[in-house]
N, CA and C atoms as a LAMMPS dump frame, in Angstrom:
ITEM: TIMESTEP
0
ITEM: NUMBER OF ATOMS
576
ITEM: BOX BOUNDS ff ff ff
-5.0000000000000000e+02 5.0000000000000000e+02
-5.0000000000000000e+02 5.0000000000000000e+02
-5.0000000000000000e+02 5.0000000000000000e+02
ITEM: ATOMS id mol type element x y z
1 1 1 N 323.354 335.178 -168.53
2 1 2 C 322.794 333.965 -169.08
3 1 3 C 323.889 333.257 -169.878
4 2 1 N 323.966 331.87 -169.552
5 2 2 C 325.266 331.237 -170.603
6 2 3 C 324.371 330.93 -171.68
7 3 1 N 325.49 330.658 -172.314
8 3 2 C 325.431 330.273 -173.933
9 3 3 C 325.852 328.989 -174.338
10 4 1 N 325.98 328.59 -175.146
11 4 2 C 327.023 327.646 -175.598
12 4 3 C 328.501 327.788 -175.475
13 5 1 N 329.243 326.819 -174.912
14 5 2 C 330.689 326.794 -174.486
15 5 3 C 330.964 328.033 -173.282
16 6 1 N 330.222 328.108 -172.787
17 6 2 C 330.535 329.222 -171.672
18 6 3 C 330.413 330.879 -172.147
19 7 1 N 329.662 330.266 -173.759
20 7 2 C 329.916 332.068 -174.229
21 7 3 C 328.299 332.751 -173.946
22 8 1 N 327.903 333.733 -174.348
23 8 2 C 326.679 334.224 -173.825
24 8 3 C 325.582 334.162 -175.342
25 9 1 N 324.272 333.94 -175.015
26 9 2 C 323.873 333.485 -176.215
27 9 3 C 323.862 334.734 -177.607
28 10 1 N 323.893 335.503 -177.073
29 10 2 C 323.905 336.858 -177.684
30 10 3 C 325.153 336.426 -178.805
31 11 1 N 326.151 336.418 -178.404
32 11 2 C 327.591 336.513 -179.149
33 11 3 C 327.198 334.757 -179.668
34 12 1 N 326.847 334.253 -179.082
35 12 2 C 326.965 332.769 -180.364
36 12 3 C 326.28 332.704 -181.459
37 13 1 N 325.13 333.737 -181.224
38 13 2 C 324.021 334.024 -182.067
39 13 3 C 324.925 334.835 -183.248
40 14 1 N 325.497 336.106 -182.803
41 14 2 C 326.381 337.07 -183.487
42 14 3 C 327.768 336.309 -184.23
43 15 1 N 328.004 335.628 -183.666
44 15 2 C 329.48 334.914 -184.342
45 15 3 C 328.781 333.629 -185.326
46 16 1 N 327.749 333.144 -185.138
47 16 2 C 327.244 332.19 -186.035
48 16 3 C 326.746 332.531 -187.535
49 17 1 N 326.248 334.54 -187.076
50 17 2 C 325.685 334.823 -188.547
51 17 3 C 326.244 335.717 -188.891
52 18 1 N 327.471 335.919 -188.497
53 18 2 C 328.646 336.826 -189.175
54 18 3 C 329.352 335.425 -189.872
55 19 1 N 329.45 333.966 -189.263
56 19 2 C 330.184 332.851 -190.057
57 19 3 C 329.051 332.942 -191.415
58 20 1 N 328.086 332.947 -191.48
59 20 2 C 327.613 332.23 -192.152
60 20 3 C 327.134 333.342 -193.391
61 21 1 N 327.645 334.585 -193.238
62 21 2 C 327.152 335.621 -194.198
63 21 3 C 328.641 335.788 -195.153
64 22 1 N 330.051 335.452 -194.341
65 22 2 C 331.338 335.23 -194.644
66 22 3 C 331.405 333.554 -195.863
67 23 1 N 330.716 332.976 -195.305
68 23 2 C 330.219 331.556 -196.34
69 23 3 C 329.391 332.224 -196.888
70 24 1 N 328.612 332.916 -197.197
71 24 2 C 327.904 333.208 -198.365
72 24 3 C 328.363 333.854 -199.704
73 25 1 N 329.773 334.827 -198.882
74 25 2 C 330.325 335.581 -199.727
75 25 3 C 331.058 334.657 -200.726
76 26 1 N 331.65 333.444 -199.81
77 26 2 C 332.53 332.948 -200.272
78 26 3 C 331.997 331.866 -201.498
79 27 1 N 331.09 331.29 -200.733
80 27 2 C 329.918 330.695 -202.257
81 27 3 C 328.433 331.38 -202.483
82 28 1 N 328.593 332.411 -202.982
83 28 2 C 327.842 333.024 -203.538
84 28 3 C 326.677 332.214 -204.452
85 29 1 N 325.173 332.314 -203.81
86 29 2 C 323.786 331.971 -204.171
87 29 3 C 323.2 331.882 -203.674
88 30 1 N 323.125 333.179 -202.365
89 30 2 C 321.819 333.043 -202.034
90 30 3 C 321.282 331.884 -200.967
91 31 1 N 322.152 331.306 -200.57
92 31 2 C 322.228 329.862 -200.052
93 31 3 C 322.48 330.524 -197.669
94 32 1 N 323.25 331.185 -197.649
95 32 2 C 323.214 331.381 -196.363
96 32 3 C 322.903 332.654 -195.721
97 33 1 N 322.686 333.859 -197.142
98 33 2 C 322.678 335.374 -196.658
99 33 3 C 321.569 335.478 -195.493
100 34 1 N 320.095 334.864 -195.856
101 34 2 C 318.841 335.137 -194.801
102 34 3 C 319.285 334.731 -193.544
103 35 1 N 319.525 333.308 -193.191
104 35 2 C 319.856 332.494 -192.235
105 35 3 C 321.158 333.527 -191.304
106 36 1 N 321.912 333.873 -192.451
107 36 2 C 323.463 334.649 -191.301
108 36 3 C 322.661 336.446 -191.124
109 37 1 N 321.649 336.956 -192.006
110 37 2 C 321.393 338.327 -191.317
111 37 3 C 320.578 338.451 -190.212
112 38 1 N 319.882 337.128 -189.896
113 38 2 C 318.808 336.566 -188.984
114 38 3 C 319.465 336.675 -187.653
115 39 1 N 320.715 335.762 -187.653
116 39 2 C 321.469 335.343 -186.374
117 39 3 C 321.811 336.937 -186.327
118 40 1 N 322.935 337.072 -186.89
119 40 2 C 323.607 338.247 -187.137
120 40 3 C 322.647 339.738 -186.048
121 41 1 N 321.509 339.867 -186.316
122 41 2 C 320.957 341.057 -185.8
123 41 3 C 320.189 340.429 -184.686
124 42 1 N 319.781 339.374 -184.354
125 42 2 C 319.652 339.021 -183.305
126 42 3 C 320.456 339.095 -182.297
127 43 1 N 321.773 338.306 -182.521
128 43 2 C 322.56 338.322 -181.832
129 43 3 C 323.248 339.944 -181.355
130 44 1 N 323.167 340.93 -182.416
131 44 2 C 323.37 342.453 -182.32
132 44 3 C 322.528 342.986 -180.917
133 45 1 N 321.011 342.547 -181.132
134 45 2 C 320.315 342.646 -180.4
135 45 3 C 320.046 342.35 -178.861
136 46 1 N 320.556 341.238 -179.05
137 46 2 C 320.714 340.281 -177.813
138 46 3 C 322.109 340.666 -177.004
139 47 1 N 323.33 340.999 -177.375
140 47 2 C 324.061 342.119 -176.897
141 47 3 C 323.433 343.166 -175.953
142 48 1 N 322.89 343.882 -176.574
143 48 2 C 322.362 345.397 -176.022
144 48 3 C 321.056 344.913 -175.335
145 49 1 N 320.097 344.219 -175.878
146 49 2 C 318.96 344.155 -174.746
147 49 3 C 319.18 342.851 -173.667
148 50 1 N 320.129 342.464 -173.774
149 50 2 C 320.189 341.115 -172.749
150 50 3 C 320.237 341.556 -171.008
151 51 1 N 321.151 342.382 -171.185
152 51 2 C 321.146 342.742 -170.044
153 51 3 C 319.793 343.938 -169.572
154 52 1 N 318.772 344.612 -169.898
155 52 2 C 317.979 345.266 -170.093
156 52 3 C 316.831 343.856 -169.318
157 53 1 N 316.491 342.581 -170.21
158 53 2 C 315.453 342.182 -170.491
159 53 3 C 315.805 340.707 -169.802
160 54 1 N 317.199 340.307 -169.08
161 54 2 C 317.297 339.237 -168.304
162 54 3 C 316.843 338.075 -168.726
163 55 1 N 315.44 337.41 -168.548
164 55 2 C 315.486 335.75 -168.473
165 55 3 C 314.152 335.546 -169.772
166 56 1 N 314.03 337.268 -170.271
167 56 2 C 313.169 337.22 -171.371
168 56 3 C 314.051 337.345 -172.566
169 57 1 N 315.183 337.407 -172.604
170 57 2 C 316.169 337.348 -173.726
171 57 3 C 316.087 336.807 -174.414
172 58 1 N 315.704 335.232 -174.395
173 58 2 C 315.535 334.473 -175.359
174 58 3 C 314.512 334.534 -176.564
175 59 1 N 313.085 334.669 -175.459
176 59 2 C 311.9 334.979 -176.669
177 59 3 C 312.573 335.988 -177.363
178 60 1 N 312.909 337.466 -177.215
179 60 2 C 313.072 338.578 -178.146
180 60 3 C 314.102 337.949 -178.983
181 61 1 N 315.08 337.315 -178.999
182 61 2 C 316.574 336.816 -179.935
183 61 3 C 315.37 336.088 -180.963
184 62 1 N 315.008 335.255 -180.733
185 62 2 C 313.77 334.392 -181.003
186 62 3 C 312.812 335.434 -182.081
187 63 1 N 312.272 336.55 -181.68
188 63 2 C 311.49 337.003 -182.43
189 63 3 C 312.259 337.954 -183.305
190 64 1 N 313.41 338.261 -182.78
191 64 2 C 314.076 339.07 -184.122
192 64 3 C 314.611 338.129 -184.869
193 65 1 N 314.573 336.641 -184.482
194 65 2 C 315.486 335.729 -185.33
195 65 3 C 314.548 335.823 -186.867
196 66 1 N 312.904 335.572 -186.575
197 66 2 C 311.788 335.792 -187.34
198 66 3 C 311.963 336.856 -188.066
199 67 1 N 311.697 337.963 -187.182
200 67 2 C 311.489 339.247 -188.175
201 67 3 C 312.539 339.717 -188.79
202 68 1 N 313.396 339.527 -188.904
203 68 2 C 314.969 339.626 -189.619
204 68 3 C 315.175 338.795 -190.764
205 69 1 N 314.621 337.432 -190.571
206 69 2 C 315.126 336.387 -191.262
207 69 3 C 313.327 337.121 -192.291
208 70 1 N 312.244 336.832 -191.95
209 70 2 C 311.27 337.461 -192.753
210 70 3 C 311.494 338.678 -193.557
211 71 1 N 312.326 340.244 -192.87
212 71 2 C 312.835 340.744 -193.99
213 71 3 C 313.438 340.814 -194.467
214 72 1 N 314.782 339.957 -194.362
215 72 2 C 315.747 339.235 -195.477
216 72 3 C 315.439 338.863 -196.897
217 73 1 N 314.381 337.815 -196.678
218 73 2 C 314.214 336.685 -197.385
219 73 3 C 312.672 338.169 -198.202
220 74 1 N 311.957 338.495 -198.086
221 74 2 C 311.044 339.29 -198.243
222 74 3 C 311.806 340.508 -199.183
223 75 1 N 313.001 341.113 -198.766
224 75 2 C 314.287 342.275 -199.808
225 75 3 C 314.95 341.142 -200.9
226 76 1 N 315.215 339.845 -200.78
227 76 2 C 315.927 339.355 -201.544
228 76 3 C 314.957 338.941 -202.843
229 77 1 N 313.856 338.157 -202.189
230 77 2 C 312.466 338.001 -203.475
231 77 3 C 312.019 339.346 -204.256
232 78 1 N 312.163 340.265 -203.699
233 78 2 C 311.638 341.505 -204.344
234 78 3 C 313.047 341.796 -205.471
235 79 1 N 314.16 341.452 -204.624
236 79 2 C 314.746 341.938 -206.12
237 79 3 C 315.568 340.613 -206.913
238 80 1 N 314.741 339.618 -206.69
239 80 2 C 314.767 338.223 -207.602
240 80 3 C 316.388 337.382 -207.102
241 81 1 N 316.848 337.237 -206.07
242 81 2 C 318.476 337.03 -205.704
243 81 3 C 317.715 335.767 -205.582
244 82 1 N 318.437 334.569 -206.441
245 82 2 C 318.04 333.282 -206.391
246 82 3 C 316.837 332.454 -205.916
247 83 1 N 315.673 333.375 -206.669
248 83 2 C 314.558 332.802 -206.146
249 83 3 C 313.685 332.599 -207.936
250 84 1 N 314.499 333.342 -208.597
251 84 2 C 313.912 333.279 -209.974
252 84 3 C 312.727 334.325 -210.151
253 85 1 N 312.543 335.325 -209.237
254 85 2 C 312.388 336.407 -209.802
255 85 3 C 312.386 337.633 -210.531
256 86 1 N 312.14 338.926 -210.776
257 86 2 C 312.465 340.221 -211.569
258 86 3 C 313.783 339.941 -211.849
259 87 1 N 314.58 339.778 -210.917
260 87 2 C 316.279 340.62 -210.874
261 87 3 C 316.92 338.717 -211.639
262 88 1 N 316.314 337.655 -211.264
263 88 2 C 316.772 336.655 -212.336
264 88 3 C 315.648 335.964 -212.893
265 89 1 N 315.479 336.626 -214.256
266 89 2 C 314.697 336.207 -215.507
267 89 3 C 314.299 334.842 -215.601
268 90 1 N 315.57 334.314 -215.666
269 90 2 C 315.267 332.819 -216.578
270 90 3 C 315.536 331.578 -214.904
271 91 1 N 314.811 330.462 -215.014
272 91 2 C 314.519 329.78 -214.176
273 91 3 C 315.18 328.229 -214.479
274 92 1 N 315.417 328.112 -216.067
275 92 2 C 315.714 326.705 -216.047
276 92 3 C 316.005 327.461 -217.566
277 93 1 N 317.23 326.052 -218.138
278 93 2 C 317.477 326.371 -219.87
279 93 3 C 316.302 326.509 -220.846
280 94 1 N 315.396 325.75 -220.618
281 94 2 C 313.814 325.771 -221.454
282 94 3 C 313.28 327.29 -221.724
283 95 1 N 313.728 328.372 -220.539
284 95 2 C 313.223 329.591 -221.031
285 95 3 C 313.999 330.222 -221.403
286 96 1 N 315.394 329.893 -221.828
287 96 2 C 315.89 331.114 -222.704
288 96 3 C 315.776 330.807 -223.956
289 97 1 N 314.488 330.263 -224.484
290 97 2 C 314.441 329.825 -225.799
291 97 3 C 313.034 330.869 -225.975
292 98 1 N 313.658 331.887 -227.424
293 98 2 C 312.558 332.588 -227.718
294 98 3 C 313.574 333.802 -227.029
295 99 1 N 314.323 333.846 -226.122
296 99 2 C 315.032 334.74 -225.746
297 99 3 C 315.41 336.291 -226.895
298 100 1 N 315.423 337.583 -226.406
299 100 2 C 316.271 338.17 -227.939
300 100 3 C 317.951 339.028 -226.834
301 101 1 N 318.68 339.116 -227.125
302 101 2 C 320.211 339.809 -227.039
303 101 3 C 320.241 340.458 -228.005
304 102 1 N 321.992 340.071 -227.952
305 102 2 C 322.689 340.978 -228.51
306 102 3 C 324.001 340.489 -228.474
307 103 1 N 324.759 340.292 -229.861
308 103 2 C 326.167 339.304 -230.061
309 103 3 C 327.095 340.624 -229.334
310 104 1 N 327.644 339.389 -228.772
311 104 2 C 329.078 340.556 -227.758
312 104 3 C 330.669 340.04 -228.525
313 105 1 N 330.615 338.851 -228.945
314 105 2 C 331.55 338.075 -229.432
315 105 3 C 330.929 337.53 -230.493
316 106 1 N 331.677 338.099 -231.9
317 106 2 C 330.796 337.436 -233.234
318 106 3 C 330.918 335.817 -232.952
319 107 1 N 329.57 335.328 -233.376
320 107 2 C 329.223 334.506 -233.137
321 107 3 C 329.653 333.17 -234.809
322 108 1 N 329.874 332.366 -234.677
323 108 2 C 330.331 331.022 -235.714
324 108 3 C 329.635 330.197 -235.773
325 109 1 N 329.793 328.845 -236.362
326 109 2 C 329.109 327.533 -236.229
327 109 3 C 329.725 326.952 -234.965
328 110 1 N 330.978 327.852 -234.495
329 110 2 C 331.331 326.708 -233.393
330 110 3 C 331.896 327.566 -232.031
331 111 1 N 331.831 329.105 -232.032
332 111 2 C 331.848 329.729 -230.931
333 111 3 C 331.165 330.828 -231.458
334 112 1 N 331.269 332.103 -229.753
335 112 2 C 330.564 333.038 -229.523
336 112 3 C 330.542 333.585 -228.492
337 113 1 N 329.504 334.662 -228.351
338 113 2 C 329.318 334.993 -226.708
339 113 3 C 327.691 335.854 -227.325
340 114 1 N 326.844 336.072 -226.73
341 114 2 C 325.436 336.793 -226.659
342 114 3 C 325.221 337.042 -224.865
343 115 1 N 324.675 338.64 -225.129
344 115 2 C 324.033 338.933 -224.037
345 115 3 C 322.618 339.301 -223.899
346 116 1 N 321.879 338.39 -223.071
347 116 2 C 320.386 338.154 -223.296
348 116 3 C 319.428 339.258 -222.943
349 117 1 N 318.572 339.911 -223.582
350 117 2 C 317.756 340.741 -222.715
351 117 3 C 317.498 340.367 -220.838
352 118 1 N 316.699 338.613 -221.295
353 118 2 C 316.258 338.504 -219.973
354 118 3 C 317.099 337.593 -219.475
355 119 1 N 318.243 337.547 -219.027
356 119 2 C 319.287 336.527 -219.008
357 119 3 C 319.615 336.192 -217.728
358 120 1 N 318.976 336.918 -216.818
359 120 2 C 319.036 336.785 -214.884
360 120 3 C 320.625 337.072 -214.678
361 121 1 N 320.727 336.932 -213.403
362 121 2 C 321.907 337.284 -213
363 121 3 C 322.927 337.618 -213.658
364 122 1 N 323.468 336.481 -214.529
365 122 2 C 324.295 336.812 -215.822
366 122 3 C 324.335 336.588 -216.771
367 123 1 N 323.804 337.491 -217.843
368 123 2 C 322.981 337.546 -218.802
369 123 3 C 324.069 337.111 -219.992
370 124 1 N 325.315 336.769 -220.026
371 124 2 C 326.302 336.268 -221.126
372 124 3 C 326.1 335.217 -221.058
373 125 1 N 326.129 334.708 -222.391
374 125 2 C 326.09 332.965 -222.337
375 125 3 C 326.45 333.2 -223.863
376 126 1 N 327.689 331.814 -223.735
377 126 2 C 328.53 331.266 -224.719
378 126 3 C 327.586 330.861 -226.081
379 127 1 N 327.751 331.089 -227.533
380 127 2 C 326.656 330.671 -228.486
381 127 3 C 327.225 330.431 -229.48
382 128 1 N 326.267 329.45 -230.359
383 128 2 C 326.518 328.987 -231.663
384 128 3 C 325.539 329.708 -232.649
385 129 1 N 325.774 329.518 -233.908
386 129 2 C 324.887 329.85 -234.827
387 129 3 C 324.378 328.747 -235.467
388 130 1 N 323.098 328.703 -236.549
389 130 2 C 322.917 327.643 -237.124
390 130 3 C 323.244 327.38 -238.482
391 131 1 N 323.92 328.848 -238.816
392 131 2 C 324.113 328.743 -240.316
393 131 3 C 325.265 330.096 -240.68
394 132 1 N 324.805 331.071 -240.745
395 132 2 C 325.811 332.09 -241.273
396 132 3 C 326.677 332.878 -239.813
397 133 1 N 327.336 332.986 -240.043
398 133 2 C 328.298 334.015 -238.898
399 133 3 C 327.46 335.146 -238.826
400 134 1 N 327.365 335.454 -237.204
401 134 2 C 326.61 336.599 -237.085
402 134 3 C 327.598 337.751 -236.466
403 135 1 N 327.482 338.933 -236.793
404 135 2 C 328.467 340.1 -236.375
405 135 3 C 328.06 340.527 -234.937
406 136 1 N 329.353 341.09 -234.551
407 136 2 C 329.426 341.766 -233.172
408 136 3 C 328.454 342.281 -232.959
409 137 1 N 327.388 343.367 -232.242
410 137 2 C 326.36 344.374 -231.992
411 137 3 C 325.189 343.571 -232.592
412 138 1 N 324.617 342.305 -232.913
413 138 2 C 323.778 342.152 -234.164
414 138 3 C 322.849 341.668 -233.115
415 139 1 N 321.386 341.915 -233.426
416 139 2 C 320.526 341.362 -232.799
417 139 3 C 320.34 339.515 -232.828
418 140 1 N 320.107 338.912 -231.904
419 140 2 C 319.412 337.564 -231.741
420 140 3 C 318.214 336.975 -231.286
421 141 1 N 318.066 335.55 -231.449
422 141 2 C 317.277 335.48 -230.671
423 141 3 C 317.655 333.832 -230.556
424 142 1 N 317.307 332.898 -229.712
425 142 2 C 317.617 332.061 -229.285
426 142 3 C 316.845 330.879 -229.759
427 143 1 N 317.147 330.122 -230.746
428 143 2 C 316.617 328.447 -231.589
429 143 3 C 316.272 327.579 -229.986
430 144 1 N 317.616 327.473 -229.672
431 144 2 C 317.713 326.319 -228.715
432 144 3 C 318.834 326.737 -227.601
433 145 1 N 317.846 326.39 -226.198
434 145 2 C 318.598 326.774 -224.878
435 145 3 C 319.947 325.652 -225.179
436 146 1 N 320.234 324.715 -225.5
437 146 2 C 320.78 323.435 -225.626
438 146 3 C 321.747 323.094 -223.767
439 147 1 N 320.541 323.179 -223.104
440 147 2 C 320.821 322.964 -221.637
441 147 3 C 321.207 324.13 -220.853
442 148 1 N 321.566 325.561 -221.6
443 148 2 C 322.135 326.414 -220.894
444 148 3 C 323.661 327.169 -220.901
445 149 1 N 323.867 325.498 -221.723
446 149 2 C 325.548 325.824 -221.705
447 149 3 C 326.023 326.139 -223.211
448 150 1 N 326.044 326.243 -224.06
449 150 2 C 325.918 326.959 -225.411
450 150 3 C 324.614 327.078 -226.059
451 151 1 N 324.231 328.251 -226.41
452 151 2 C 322.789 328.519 -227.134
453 151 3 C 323.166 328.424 -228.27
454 152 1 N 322.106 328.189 -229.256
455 152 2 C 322.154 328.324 -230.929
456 152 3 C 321.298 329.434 -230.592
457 153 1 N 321.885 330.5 -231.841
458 153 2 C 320.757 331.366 -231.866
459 153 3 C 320.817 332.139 -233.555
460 154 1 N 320.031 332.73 -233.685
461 154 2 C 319.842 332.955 -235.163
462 154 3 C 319.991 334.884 -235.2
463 155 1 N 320.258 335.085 -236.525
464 155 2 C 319.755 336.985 -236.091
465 155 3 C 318.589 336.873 -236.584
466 156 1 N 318.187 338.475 -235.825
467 156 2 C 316.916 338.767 -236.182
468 156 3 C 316.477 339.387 -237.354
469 157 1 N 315.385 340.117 -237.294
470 157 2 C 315.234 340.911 -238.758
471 157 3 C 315.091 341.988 -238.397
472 158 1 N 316.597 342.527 -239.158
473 158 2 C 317.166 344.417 -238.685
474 158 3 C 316.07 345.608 -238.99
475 159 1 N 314.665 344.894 -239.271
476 159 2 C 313.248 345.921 -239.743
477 159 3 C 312.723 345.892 -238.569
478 160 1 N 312.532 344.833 -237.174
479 160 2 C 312.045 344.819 -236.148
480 160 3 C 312.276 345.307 -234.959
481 161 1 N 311.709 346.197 -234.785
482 161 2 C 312.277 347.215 -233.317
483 161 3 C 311.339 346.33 -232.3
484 162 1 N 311.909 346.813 -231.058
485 162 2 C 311.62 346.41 -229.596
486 162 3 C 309.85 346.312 -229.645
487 163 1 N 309.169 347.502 -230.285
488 163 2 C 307.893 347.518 -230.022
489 163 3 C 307.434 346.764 -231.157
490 164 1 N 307.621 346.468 -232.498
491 164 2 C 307.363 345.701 -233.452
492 164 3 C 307.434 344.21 -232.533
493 165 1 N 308.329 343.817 -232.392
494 165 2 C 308.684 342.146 -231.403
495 165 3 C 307.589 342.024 -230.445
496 166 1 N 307.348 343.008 -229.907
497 166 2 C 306.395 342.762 -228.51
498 166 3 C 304.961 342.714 -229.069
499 167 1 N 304.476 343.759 -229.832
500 167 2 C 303.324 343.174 -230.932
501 167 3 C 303.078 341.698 -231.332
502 168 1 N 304.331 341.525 -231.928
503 168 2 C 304.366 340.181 -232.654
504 168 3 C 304.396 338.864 -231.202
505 169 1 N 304.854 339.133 -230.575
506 169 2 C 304.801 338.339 -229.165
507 169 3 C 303.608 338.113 -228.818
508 170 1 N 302.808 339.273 -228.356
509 170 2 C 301.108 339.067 -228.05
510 170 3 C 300.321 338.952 -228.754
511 171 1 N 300.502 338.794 -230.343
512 171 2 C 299.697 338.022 -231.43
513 171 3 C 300.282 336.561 -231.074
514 172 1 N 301.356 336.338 -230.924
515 172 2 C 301.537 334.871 -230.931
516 172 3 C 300.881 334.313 -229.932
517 173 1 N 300.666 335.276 -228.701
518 173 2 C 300.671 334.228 -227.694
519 173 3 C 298.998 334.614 -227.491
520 174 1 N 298.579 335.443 -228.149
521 174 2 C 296.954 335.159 -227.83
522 174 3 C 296.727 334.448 -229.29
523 175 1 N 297.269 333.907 -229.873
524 175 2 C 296.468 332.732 -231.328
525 175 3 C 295.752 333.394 -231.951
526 176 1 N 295.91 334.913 -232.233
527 176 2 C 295.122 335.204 -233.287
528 176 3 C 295.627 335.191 -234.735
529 177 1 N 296.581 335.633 -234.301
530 177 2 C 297.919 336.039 -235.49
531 177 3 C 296.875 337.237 -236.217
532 178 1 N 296.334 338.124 -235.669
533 178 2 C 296.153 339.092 -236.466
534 178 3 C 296.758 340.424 -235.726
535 179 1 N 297.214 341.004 -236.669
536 179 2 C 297.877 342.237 -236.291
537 179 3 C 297.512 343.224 -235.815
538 180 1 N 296.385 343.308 -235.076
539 180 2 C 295.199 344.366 -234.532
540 180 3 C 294.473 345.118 -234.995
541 181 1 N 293.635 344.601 -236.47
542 181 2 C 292.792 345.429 -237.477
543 181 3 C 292.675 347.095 -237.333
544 182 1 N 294.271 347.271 -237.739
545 182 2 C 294.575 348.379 -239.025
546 182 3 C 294.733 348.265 -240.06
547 183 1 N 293.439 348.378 -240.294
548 183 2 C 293.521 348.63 -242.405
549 183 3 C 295.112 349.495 -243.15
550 184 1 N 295.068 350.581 -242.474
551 184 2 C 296.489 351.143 -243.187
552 184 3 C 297.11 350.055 -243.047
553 185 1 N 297.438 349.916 -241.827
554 185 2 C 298.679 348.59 -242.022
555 185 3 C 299.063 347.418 -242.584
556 186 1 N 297.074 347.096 -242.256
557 186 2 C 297.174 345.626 -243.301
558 186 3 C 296.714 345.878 -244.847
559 187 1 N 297.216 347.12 -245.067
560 187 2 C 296.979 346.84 -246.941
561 187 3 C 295.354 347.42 -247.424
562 188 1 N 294.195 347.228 -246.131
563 188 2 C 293.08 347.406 -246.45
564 188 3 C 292.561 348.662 -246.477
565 189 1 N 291.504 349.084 -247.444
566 189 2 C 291.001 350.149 -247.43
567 189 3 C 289.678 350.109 -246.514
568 190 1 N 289.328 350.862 -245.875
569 190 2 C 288.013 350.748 -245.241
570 190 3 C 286.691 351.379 -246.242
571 191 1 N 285.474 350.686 -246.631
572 191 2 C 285.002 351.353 -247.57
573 191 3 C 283.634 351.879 -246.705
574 192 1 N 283.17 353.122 -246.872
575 192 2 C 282.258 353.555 -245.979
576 192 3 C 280.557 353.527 -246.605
């Protein structure tokens, strides 16, 4: 069966998504990996069953183009590769506000570096402070995304552990602001 330029469709299929997985490497995002593993194993395919399956070659290239390119794109969402899922956190500058890290580069009024808990792919981003110099290792948390490209961020309070924050998170965000009626905790005695 010809192909394009006299080549067989199998190998145009195979040389199109070996080009295009080689451009992916080269600009990296997620932008051509599905599309070149699609061709790519089709065309693998279409090799070895072409001659087997003759003038039905096409549908099968065709249906592995689908089921290839479906579990591509299906492995890459599961582990968040430019779709703004699990594996990348943040979706736009607006959500790394409220963010908490961790200063990697003491941070100034006019440089820095912080690495974000939920910071997606690459969780460093360049930062300011809003007031006092914050030290190397010091906890943060993020005032203002200010587009993405330098954060302000403030420290935290060195009394608040991981599970203290997450408490305080789901009081905020269910509007009760109550701390889940423990009397020990809140000061109260229970009188029977």
């Amino acid at each position: 069966m010809e192909g394009i330029l006299g080549l067989p469709l199998s190998l145009v299929l195979l040389l199109a998504g070996t080009g295009l997985m080689i451009a992916e490497a080269l600009a990296p995002g997620a932008h051509f990996i599905v599309v070149g593993a699609a061709l790519t194993a089709a065309g693998l395919v279409g090799l070895v069953a072409s001659p087997l399956l003759g003038s039905l070659t096409p549908f099968l290239l065709a249906a592995v183009v689908l089921v290839a390119g479906g579990a591509t794109l299906g492995v890459y969402r599961k582990i968040g590769v430019g779709s703004g899922g699990s594996g990348s956190r943040s979706s736009d500058s607006s959500s790394l506000q409220g963010q908490f890290g961790r200063v990697t580069e003491r941070v100034t009024a006019d440089s820095g570096e912080v690495k974000l808990e939920d910071g997606g792919f690459n969780p460093y981003y360049r930062a300011r402070s809003m007031d006092d110099e914050i030290p190397e290792d010091s906890e943060v948390v993020v005032l203002d995304p200010g587009g993405g490209n330098v954060l302000t961020v403030a420290a935290t309070d060195a009394d608040e552990d991981a599970i203290d924050r997450e408490l305080r998170r789901a009081r905020e965000t269910s509007g009760t602001g109550e701390t889940g009626g423990d009397p020990e905790r809140d000061g109260e005695a229970e009188v029977a």
